[in-house]
C-alpha positions in Angstrom: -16.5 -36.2 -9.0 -16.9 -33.1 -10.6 -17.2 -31.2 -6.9 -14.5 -32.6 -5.5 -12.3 -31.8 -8.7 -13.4 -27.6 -8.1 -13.0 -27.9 -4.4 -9.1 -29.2 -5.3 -8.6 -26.2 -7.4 -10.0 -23.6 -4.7 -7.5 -25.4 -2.5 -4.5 -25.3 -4.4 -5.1 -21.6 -5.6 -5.7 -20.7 -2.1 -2.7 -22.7 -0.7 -0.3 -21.4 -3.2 -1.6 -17.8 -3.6 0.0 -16.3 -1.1 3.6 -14.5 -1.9 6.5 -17.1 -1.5 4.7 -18.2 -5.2 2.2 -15.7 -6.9 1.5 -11.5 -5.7 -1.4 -9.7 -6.7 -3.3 -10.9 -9.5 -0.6 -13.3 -10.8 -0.5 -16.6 -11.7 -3.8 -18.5 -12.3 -5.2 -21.9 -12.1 -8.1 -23.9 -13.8 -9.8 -27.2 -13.8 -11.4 -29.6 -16.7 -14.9 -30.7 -16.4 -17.3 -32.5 -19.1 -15.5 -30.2 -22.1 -15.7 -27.5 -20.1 -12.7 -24.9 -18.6 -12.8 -23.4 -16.0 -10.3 -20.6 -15.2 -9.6 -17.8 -12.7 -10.3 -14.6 -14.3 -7.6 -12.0 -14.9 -6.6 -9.9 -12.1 -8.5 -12.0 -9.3 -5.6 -13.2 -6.2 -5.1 -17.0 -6.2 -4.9 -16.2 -2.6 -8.9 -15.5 -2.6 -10.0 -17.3 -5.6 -13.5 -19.0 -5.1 -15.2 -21.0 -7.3 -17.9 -18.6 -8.3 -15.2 -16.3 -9.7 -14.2 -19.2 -12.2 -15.1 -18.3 -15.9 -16.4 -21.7 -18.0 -15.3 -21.8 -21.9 -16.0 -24.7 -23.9 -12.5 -26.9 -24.9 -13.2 -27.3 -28.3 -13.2 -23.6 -29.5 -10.0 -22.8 -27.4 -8.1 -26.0 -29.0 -9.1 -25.1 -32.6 -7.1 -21.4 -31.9 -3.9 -23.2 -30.8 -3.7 -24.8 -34.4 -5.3 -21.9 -36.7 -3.5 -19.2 -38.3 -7.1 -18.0 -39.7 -6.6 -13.8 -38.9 -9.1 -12.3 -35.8 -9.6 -8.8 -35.1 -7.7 -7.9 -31.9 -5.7 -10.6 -29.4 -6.9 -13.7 -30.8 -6.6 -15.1 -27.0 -9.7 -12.9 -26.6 -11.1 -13.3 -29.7 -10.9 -17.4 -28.8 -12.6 -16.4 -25.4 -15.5 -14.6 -26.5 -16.1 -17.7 -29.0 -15.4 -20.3 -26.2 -17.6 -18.0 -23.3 -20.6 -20.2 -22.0 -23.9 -18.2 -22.6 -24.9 -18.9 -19.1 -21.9 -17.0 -17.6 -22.8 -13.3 -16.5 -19.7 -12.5 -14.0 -18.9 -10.1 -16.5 -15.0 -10.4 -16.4 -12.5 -11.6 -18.5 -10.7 -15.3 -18.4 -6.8 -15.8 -17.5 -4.5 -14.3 -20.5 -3.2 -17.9 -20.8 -6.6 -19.9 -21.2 -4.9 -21.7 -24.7 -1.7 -23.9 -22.8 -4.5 -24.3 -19.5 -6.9 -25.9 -22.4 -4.2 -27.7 -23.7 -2.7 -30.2 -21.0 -4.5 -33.1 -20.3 -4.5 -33.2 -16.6 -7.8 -32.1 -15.2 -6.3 -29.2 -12.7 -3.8 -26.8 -13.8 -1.9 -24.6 -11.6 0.5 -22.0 -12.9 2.7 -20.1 -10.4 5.3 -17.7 -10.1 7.5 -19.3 -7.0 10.7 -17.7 -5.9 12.4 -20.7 -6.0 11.7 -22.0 -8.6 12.3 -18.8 -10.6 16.1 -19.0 -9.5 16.5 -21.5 -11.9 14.1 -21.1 -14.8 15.6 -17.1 -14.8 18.6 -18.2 -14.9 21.3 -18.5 -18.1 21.8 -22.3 -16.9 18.6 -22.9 -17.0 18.6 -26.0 -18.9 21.4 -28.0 -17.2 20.1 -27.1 -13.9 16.8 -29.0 -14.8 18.2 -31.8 -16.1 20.6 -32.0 -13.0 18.3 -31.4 -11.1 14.7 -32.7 -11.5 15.4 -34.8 -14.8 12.9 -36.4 -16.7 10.2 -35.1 -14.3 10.0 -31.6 -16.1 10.1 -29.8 -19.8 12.3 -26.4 -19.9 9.9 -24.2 -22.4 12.2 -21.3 -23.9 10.5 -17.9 -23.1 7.9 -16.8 -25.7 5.7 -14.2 -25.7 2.3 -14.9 -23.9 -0.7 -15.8 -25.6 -0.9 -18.1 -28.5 2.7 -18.1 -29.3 3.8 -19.6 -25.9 0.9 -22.2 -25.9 2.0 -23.1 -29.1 5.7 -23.6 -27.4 4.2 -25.6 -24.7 2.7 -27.8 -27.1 5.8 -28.4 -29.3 8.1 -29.0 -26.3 5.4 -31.6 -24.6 5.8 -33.6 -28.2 9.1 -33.6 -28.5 9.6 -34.8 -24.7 7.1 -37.7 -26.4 9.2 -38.0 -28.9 12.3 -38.2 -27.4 11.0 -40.6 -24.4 8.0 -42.3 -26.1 6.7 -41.3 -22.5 3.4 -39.0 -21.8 4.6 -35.3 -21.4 5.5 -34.4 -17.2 3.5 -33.0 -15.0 5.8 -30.3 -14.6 6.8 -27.3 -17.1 9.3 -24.6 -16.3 9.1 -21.7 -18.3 11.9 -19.7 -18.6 11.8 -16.3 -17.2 8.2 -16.6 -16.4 7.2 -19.3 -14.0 6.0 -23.2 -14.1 2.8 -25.3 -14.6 1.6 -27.9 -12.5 -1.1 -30.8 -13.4 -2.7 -33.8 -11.9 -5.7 -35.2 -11.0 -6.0 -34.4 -7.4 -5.2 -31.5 -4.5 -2.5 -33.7 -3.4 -1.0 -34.6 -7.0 -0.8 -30.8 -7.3 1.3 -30.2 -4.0 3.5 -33.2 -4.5 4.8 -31.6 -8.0 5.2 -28.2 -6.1 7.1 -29.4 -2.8 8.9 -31.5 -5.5 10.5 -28.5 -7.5 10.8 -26.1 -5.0 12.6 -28.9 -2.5 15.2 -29.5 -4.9 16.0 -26.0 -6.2 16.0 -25.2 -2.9 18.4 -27.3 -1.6 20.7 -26.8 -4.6 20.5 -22.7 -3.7 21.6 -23.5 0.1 24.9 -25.1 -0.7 25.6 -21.4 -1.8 26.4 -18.9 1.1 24.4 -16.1 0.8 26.3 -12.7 -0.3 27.2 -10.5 2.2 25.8 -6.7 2.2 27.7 -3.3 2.9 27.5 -2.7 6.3 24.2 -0.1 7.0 24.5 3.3 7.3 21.0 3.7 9.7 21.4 7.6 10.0 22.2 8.6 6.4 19.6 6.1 5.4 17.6 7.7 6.9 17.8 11.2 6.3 18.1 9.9 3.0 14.5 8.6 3.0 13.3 11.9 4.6 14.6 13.7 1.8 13.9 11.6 -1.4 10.5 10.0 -0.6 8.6 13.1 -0.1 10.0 14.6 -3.5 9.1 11.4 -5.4 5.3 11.5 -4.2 5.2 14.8 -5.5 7.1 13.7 -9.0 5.5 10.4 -9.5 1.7 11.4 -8.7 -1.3 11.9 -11.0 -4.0 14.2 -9.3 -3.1 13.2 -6.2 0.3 12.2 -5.2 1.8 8.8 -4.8 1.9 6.8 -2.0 6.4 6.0 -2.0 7.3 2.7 0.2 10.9 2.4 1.1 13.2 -0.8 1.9 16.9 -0.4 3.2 17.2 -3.9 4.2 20.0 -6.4 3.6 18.9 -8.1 0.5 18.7 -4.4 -1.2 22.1 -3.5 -0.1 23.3 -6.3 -0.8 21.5 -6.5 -4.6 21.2 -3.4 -6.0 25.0 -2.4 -6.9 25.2 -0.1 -9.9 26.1 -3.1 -11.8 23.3 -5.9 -10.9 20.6 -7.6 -12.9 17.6 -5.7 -11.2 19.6 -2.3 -11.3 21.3 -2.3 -14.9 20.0 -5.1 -16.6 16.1 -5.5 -16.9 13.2 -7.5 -15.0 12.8 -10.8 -14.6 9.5 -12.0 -15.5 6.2 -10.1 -17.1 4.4 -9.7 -13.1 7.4 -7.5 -12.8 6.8 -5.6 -15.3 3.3 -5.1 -14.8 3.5 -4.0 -11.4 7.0 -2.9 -11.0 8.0 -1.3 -14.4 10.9 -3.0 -16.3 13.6 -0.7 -15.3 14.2 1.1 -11.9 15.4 5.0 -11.8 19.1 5.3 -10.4 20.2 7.8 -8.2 23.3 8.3 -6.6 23.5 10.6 -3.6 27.1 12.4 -3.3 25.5 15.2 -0.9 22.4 14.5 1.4 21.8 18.2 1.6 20.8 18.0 -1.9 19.3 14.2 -2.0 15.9 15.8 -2.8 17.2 17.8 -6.3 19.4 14.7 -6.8 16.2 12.5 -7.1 14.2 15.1 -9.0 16.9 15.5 -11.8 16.8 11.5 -12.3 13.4 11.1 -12.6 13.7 14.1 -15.2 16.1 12.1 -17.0 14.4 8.8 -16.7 11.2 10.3 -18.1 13.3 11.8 -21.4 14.8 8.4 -22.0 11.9 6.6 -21.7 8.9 8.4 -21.5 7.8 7.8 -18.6 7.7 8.1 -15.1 9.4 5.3 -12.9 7.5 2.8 -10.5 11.2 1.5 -8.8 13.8 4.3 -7.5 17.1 2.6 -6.4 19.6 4.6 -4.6 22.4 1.5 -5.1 23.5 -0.2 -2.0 21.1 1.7 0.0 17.4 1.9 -0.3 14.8 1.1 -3.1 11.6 3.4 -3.2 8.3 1.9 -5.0 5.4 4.7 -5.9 1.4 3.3 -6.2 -1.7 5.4 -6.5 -2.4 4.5 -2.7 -0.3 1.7 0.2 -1.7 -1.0 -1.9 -0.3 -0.5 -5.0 3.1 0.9 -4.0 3.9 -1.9 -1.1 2.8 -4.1 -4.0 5.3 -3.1 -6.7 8.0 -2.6 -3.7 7.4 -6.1 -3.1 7.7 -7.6 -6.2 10.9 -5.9 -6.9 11.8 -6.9 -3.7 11.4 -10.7 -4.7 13.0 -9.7 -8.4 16.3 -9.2 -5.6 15.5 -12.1 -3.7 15.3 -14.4 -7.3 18.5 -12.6 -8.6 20.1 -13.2 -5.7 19.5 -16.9 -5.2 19.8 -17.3 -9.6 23.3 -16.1 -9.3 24.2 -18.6 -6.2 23.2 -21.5 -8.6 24.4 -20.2 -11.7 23.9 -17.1 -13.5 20.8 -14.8 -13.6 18.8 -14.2 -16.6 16.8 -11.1 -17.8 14.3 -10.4 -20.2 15.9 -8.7 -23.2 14.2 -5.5 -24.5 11.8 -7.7 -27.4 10.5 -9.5 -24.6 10.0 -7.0 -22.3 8.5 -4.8 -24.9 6.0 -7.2 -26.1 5.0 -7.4 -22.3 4.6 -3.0 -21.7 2.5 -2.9 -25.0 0.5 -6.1 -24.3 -3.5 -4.8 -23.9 -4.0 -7.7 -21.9 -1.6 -7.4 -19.1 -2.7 -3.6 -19.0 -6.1 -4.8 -18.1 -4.9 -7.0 -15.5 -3.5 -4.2 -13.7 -6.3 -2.2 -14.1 -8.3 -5.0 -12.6 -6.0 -5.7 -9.9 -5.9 -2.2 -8.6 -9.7 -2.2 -8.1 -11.7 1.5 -7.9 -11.8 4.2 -5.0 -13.8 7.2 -5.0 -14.7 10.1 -2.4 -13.6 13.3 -1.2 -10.3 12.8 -0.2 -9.5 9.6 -2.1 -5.4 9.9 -2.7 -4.9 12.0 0.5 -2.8 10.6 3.1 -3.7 12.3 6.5 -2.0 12.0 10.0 -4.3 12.4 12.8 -2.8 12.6 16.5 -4.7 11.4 19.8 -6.3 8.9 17.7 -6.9 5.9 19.7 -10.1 7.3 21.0 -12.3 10.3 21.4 -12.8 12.9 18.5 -9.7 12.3 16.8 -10.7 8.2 16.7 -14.0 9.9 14.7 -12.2 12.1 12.6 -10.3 9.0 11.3 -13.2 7.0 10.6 -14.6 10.0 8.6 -11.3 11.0 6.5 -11.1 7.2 6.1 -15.2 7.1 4.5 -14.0 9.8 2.4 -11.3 7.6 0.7 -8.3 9.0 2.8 -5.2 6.6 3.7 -5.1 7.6 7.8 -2.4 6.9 10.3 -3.6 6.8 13.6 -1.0 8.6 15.9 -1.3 7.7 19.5 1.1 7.7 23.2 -1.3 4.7 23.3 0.0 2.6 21.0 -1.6 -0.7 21.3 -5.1 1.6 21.0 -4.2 2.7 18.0 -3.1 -0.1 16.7 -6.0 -2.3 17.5 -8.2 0.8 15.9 -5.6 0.6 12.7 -6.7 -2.8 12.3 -10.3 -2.7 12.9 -10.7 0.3 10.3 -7.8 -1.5 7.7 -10.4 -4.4 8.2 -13.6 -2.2 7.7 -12.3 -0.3 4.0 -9.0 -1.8 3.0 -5.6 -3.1 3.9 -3.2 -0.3 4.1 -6.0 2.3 4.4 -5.1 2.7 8.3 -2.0 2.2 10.4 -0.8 3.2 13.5 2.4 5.3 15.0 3.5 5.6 18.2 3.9 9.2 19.3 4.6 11.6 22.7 3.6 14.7 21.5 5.0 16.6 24.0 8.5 15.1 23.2 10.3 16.2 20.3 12.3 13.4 19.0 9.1 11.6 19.4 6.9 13.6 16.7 10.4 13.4 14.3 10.4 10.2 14.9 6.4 9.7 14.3 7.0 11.6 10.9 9.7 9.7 10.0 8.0 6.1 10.0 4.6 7.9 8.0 7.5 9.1 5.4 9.1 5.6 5.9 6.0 3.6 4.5 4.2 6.1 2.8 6.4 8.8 1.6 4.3 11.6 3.2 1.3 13.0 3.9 -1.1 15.9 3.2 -2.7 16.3 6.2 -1.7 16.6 9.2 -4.2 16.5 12.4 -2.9 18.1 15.5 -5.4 16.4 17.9 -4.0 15.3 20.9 -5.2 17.2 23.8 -5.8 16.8 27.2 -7.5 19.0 30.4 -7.1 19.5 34.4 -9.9 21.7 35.3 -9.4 23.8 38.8 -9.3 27.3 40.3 -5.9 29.3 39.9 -5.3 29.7 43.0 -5.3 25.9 43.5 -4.2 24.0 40.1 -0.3 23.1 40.5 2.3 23.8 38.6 2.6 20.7 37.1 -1.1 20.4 36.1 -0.6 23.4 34.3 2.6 22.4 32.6 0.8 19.1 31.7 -1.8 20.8 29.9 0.3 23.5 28.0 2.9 20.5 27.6 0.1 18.8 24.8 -1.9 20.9 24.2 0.3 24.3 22.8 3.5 23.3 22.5 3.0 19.5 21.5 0.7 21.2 18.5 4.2 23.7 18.1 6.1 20.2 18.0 4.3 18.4 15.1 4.3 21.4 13.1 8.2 21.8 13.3 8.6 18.2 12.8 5.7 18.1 9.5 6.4 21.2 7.7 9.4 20.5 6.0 7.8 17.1 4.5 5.1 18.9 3.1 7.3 21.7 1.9 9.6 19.3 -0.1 6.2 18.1 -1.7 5.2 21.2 -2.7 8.5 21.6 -4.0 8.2 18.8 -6.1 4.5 19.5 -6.9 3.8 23.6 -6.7 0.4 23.6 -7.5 -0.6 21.4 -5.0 -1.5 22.4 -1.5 -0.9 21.1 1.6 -2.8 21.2 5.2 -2.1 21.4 9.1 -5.4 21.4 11.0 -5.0 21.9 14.8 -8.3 20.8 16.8 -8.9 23.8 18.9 -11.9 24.0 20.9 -14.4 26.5 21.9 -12.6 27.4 24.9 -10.1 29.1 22.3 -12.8 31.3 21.3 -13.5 32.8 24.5 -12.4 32.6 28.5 -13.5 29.2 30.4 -14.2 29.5 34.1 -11.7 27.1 36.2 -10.3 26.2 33.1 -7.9 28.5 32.6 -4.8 26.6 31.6 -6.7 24.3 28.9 -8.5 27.3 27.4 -4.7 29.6 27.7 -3.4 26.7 25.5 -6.3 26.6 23.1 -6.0 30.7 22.9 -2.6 30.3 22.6 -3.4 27.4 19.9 -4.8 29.7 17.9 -2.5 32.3 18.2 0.2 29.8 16.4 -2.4 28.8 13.7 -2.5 32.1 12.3 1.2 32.7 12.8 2.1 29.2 10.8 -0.4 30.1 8.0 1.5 33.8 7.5 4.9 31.9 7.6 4.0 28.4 5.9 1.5 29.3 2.8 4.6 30.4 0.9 5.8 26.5 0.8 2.3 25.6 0.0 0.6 24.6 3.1 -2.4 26.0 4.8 -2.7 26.1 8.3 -6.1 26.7 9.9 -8.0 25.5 13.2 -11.1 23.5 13.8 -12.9 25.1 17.3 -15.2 22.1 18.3 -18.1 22.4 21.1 -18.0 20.1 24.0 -18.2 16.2 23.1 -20.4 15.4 26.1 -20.4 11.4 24.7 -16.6 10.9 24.7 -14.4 9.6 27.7 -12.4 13.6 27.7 -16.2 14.5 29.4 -17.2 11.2 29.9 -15.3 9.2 31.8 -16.3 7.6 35.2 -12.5 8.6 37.1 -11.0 11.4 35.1 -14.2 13.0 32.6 -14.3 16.4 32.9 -18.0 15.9 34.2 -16.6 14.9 37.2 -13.7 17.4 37.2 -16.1 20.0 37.1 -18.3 19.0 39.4 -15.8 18.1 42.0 -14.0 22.0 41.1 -17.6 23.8 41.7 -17.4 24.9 38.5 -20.9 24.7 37.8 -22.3 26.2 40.4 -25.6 24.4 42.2 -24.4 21.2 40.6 -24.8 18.1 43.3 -24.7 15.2 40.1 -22.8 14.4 36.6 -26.4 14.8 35.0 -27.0 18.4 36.4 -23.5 19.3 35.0 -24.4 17.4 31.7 -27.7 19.3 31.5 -26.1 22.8 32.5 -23.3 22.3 29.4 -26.6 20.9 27.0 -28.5 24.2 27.9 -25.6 26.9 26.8 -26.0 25.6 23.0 -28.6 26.6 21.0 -29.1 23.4 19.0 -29.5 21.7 22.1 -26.7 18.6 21.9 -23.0 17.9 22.5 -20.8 18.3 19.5 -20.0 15.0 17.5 -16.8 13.4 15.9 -18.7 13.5 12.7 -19.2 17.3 13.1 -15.7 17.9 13.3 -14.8 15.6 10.8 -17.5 17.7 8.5 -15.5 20.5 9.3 -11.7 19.2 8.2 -12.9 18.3 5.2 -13.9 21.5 4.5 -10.8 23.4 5.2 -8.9 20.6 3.5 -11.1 21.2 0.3 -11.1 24.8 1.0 -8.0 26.3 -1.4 -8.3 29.8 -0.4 -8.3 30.4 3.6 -5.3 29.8 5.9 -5.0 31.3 9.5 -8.9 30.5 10.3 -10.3 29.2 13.3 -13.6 27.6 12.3 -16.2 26.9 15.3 -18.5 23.9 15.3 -20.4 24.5 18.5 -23.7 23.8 17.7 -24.4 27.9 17.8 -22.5 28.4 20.8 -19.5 30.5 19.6 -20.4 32.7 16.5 -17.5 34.3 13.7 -17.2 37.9 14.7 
């Protein structure tokens, strides 16, 4: 019995863990066996609870807190814990903030949520009449209280005086006002039925409501508005390392956040929000987009002086709402709860009127030491070289710059794979996202040799993350022949990418990384073009790729005399030949078959003898590696005092003069 009750509670935390009831570490669920609790710890997902996460404390110690008044040292939720913790437990983390009102119900398996749906009524002024329109005798309204002992203690009084009032056990469903509700059964199913139950019929009373119309969009000004705001913020709302800034302009926040609504003027909704979204949002409205960058760094100077802080939510009303996180994670996270705070305001007002924490309640909640650690929890650790950077690399479906990803991306970097090959990149995106962390990758679509294309690139990393701080000018590509027989457009193919593609990105980039230097003047920022050795010195039948890497080199130096004054460094990483990768490699198109079929090498009758021949010319006896060149960018990124350098990795091959 006692399996098939934990293997119900792994499947009802799972089922209803995803966001249409609980984000991040919210909510929590628990299940009662032989005097025993067991509970999710704080800051673990519902959506990936397990049962070896669950922390067991004995019943008895957590019921005798509910009813004593004797004084603890610290949160006397904790101090219960510790008393409560099984001896045989070494996980090592904490219990669920709410273990007293979990201990408390009868029911075996106890699911708390935060649901959407649900929250449209219990956040809403009408709360009361709602339920009892609505679901009856079937559910208790619980007015909000403060977590811990004082809203278990609530629980408890309103479950007796439903007994009271009905001489009937307490329901198996609570709704607690500006907060959430609490299931409880005996089974899986039990648990669902209560769920499908509340949510069916707030549901249904929300659609009789037409849904509020927005403004109509403005995509352009939106736009330049997001190219201008979200790069200041990340520098204004960082720590050591600047924030990662999500944006949404859709509907519901046009439609939502009016100078006047709940979520803009009034406060937050329930305590997830203000744990991972901050309880008030920074306004800013925009009378000139020419100065939309100044006009967000004044608010956020006023918003600190009122409240001492900085914000997590920036609303421009009617428009677009920015959310800033230490990295993807954390920032789409906070965007996204805000973004359901709209969705719950929204659908509160279309059944009756929506209902904010007032400033008690939501000060109890930014001072409470146990929702802090939550957060902490929930935002987990990161560590490495370049952990906070965000770093753009071009040509990155394959080849060196697919390496140079995978390395910045080991170092703790947030990459975005840039790539004409889309799909590539993509399917790379998701392979590395997999490999250290959703968000940690994504993929852009981008023609470097077109410039609405590389704007266009830069305005979707700026889109979903703010910005950047490096930016990786890799895309190359080659046609190897004799000038008196390489066309015209061959040539113009090469030059195309190659020199004034790298030109391209850099007009596009700079002025992101300028604003955030703007915002942020002792940072630094980076451009890295991958050069090659062949912009070192003359390659034989390869004249228009080596002109381009000359000429490559040529614009490094010039961008690092003209760019350091807005903070950004621009240098150049010279790599030797990748003999393994499909630019030399490839059966149809490598260049060990270009060269061979141009003479280029001369005596050369196979692939191998032009493989060998290219081997021989470096002293350390091998092709150059992604990982080399990765080496390498980290170094100039870390580097704070050289700009305008071209660095060689060439295995020996091409020396600094």
């Amino acid at each position: 019995m006692s399996d098939q009750l934990f293997a119900d509670l792994i499947e009802v935390a799972n089922r209803y863990g995803e966001s249409e009831y609980s984000r991040a570490g919210g909510g929590n669920a628990s299940v009662k066996v032989d005097g025993v609790l067991h509970i999710k710890p704080s800051g673990v997902p519902l959506l990936t609870l397990a049962k070896a996460d669950l922390v067991p404390l004995n019943l008895q110690p957590l019921l005798d807190a509910l009813v004593s008044d004797e004084p603890v040292d610290g949160d006397p939720v904790m101090a219960a814990a510790t008393v409560a913790l099984l001896p045989s437990y070494s996980g090592g983390r904490r219990p669920s903030v709410e273990i007293l009102f979990h201990a408390l119900i009868d029911e075996p398996l106890v699911l708390h949520l935060h649901p959407l749906t649900a929250n449209a009524l219990t956040c809403n002024a009408d709360a009361d009449a709602l339920a009892e329109r609505l679901l009856g005798d079937d559910a208790i309204v619980v007015a909000y209280i403060d977590p811990g002992v004082p809203l278990a203690r609530g629980i408890a009084a309103a479950r007796d005086a439903y007994t009271a009032r009905t001489g009937k056990p307490a329901p198996k469903i609570t709704l607690l006002r500006n907060h959430g509700i609490i299931v409880s059964g005996d089974t899986a199913a039990e648990i669902a039925a209560h769920v499908a139950k509340v949510t069916d019929m707030i549901q249904a009373a929300i659609d009789i409501v037409a849904v509020p119309s927005a403004p109509a969009a403005d995509e352009a000004s939106t736009r330049t508005l997001i190219d201008a705001i979200a790069p200041t913020l990340r520098g204004l709302l960082g720590g050591d390392s600047l924030a990662v800034v999500a944006s949404d302009a859709s509907d519901l926040v046009r439609a939502e956040t009016g100078p006047s609504s709940a979520m803009v003027a009034g406060g937050p909704l329930i305590p997830d929000q203000i744990v991972y979204a901050g309880s008030l949002p920074c306004v800013l409205t925009v009378d000139d987009l020419a100065e939309a960058g100044d006009t967000a760094a004044a608010a956020v100077a006023d918003f600190h002086a009122t409240y001492g802080k900085a914000p997590v939510i920036v609303v421009v009303p009617h428009t677009v709402v920015f959310a800033a996180g230490k990295d993807k994670a954390a920032a789409d996270n906070a965007l996204a709860v805000f973004i359901d705070a709209l969705r719950v305001t929204r659908d509160a007002n279309r059944l009756g009127t929506v209902q904010v924490m007032d400033p008690a309640q939501r000060g109890f909640i930014e001072n409470w030491e146990a929702e802090a650690y939550r957060q902490k929890v929930a935002s987990g650790a990161a560590a490495g070289r370049l952990t906070g950077k965000i770093a753009m690399v071009t040509g990155a479906a394959q080849g060196f710059g697919l390496g140079i990803a995978e390395s910045l991306l080991a170092e703790g970097a947030t990459v975005v794979l840039a790539d004409l090959n889309l799909d590539g990149a993509t399917a790379q995106a998701q392979r590395l996202a997999g490999q250290f962390g959703a968000g940690k990758a994504l993929a852009v679509g981008v023609d470097v040799s077109d410039p609405d294309s590389q704007i266009d690139a830069i305005h979707e990393v700026v889109r979903q993350l703010g910005g950047l701080d490096v930016f990786i000018s890799n895309a190359g590509v080659l046609r190897a022949d004799g000038v008196m027989t390489q066309s015209v457009a061959d040539f113009d193919f090469v030059t195309n990418i190659n020199y004034r593609g790298y030109f391209l990105g850099v007009r596009a980039v700079a002025p992101v990384l300028a604003a955030q230097h703007a915002a942020r003047p002792d940072m630094l920022f980076d451009i890295i073009e991958i050069n090659s050795k062949s912009g070192l010195e003359g390659s034989k039948r390869n004249f228009a790729y080596a002109g381009s890497k000359f000429g490559g080199i040529g614009l490094t130096q010039s961008f690092a005399l003209e760019l350091i004054e807005y903070g950004i460094k621009v240098n150049a990483v010279c790599p030797g030949n990748f003999l393994d990768g499909p630019l030399w490699s490839d059966p149809d198109r490598g260049l060990f078959v270009q060269y061979l079929q141009a003479g280029k090498v001369a005596g050369a009758t196979t692939i191998d003898d032009v493989r060998r021949f290219y081997e021989a010319k470096v002293p350390m006896g091998r092709g150059c590696l992604p990982r080399d060149v990765a080496r390498a960018v980290t170094y100039v990124i870390e580097q704070q005092y050289e700009t305008g350098q071209a660095v060689p990795v060439t295995g020996g091959q091409n020396m600094l003069n």
